[in-house]
One Martini backbone bead per residue (centre of mass of N, CA, C, O) as a GRO file, in nm:
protein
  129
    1UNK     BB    1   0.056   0.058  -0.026
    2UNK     BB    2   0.312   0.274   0.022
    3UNK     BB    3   0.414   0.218  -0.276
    4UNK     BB    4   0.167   0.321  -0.439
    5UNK     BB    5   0.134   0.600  -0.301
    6UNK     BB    6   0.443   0.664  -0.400
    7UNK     BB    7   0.382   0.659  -0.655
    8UNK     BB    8   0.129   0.824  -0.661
    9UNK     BB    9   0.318   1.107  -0.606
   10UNK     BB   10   0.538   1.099  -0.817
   11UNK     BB   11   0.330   1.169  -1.041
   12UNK     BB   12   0.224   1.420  -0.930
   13UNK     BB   13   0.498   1.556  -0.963
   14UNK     BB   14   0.534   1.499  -1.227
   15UNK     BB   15   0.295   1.652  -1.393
   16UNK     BB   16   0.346   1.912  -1.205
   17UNK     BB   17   0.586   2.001  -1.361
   18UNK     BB   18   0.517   1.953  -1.674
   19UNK     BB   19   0.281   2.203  -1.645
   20UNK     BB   20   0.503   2.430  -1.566
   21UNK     BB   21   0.626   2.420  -1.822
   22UNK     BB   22   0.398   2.460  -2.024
   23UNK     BB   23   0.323   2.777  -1.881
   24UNK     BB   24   0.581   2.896  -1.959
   25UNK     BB   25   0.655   3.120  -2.129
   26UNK     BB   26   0.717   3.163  -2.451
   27UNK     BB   27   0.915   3.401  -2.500
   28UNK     BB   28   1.170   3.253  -2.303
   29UNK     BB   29   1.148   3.059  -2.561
   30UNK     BB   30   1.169   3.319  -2.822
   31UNK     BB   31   0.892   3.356  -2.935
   32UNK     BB   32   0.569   3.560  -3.010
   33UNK     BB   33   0.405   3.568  -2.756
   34UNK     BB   34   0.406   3.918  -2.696
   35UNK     BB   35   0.248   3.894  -2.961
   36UNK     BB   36   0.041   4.003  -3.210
   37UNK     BB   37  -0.205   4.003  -3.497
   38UNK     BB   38  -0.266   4.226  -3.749
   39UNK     BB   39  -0.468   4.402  -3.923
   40UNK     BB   40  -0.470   4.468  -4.210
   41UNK     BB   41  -0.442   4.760  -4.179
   42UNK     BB   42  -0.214   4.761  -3.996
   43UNK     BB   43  -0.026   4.583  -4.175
   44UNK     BB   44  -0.031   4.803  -4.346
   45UNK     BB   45   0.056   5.110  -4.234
   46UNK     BB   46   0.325   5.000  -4.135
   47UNK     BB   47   0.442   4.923  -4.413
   48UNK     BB   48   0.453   5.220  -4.498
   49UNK     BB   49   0.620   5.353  -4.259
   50UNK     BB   50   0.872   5.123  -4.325
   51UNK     BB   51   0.916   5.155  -4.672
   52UNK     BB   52   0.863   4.942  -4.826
   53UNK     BB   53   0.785   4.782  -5.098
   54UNK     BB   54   0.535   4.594  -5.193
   55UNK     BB   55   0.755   4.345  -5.254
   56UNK     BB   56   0.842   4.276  -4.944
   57UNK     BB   57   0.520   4.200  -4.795
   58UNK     BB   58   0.602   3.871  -4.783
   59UNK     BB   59   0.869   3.953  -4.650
   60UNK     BB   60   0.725   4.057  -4.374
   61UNK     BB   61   0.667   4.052  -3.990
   62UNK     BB   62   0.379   4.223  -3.826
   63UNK     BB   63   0.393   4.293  -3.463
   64UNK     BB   64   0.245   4.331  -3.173
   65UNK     BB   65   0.157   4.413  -2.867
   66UNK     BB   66  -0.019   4.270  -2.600
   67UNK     BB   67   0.052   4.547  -2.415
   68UNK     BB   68   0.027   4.710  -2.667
   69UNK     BB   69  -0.142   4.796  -2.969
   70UNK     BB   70   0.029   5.035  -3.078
   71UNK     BB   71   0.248   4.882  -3.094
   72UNK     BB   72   0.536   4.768  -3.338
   73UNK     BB   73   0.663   4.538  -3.573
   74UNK     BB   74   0.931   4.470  -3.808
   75UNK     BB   75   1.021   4.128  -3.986
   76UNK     BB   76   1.189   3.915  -4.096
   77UNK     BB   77   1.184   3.676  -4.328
   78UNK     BB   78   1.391   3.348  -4.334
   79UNK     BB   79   1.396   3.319  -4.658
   80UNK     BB   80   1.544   3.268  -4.961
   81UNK     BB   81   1.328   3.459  -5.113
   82UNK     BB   82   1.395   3.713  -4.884
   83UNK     BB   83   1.718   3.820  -4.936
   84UNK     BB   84   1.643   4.117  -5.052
   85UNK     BB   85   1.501   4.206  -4.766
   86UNK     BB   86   1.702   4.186  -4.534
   87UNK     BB   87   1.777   4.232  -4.225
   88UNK     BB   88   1.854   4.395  -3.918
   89UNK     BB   89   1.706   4.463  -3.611
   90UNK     BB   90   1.518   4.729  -3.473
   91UNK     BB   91   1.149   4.816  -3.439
   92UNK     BB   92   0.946   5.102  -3.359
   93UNK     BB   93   0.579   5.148  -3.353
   94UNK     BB   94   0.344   5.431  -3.335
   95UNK     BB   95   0.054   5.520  -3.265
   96UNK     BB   96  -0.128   5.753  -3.289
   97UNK     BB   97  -0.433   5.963  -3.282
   98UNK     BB   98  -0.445   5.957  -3.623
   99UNK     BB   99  -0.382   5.626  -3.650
  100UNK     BB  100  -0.078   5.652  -3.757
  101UNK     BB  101   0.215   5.529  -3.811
  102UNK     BB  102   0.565   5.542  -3.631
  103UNK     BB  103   0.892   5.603  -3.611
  104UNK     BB  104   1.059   5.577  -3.292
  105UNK     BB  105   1.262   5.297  -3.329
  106UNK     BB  106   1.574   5.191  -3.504
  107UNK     BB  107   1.841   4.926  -3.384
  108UNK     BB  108   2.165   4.707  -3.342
  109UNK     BB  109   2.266   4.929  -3.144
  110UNK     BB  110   2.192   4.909  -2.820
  111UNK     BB  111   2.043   4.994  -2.507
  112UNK     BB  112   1.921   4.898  -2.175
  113UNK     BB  113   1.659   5.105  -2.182
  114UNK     BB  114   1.454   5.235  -2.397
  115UNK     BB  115   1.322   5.491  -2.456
  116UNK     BB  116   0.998   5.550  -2.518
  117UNK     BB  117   0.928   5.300  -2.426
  118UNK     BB  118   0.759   5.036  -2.277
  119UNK     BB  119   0.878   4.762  -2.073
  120UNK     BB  120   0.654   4.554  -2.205
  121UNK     BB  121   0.688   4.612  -2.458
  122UNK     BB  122   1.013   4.527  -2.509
  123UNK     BB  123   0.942   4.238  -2.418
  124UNK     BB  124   0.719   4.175  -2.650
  125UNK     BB  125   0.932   4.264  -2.934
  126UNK     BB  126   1.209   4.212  -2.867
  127UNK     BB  127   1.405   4.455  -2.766
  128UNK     BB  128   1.421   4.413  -2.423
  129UNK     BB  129   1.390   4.181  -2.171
   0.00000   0.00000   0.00000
């Protein structure tokens, strides 16, 4: 009987480990969990301020922070046939009042935490940790 106790103790303990597993932040684990995906108007509005042309916003992924879908950024998409609009740092665009989305931040080497960006914002668009 204590044996049994026992094995279904050392079980309850392991399931519990591994649902603790299952809820971590996918964020922690590199994903883009702190992040939403917005809305046909939003990624083509981000998409003209980031500037680039028509034919790259098929390799271009735009995303909202979750904490704040005001902010957005703009990331290459790391396949071959994407190679000619490649890019590397990061991007943090701000909806105005006006509803028009600015870029407010864009760098590959700075500090954290960067100005004028909220912390959890930073942490959503994977700015700074």
């Amino acid at each position: 009987m204590a044996r049994s106790r026992s094995s279904r103790s050392l079980l309850l303990l392991t399931l519990l480990a591994l649902g603790t597993i299952a809820v971590v932040p996918a964020r922690s684990l590199g994903s883009s969990a702190g992040t939403v995906t917005p809305t046909g108007a939003e990624r083509a509005a981000i998409l003209k301020a980031f500037g680039d042309p028509k034919a790259a916003a098929p390799c271009l992924v735009v995303r909202l922070a979750a904490s704040n879908r005001d902010y957005g950024t703009v990331g290459f998409r790391g396949v071959r046939s994407c190679q000619r609009w490649a890019f590397n740092g990061v991007n943090v665009f701000k909806r105005n009042r006006d509803n028009r989305w600015k870029l407010i931040f864009a760098g590959s080497g700075y500090r954290c935490p960067v100005a004028r960006i909220p912390r959890l914002v930073q942490r959503d668009l994977g700015v700074c940790p």
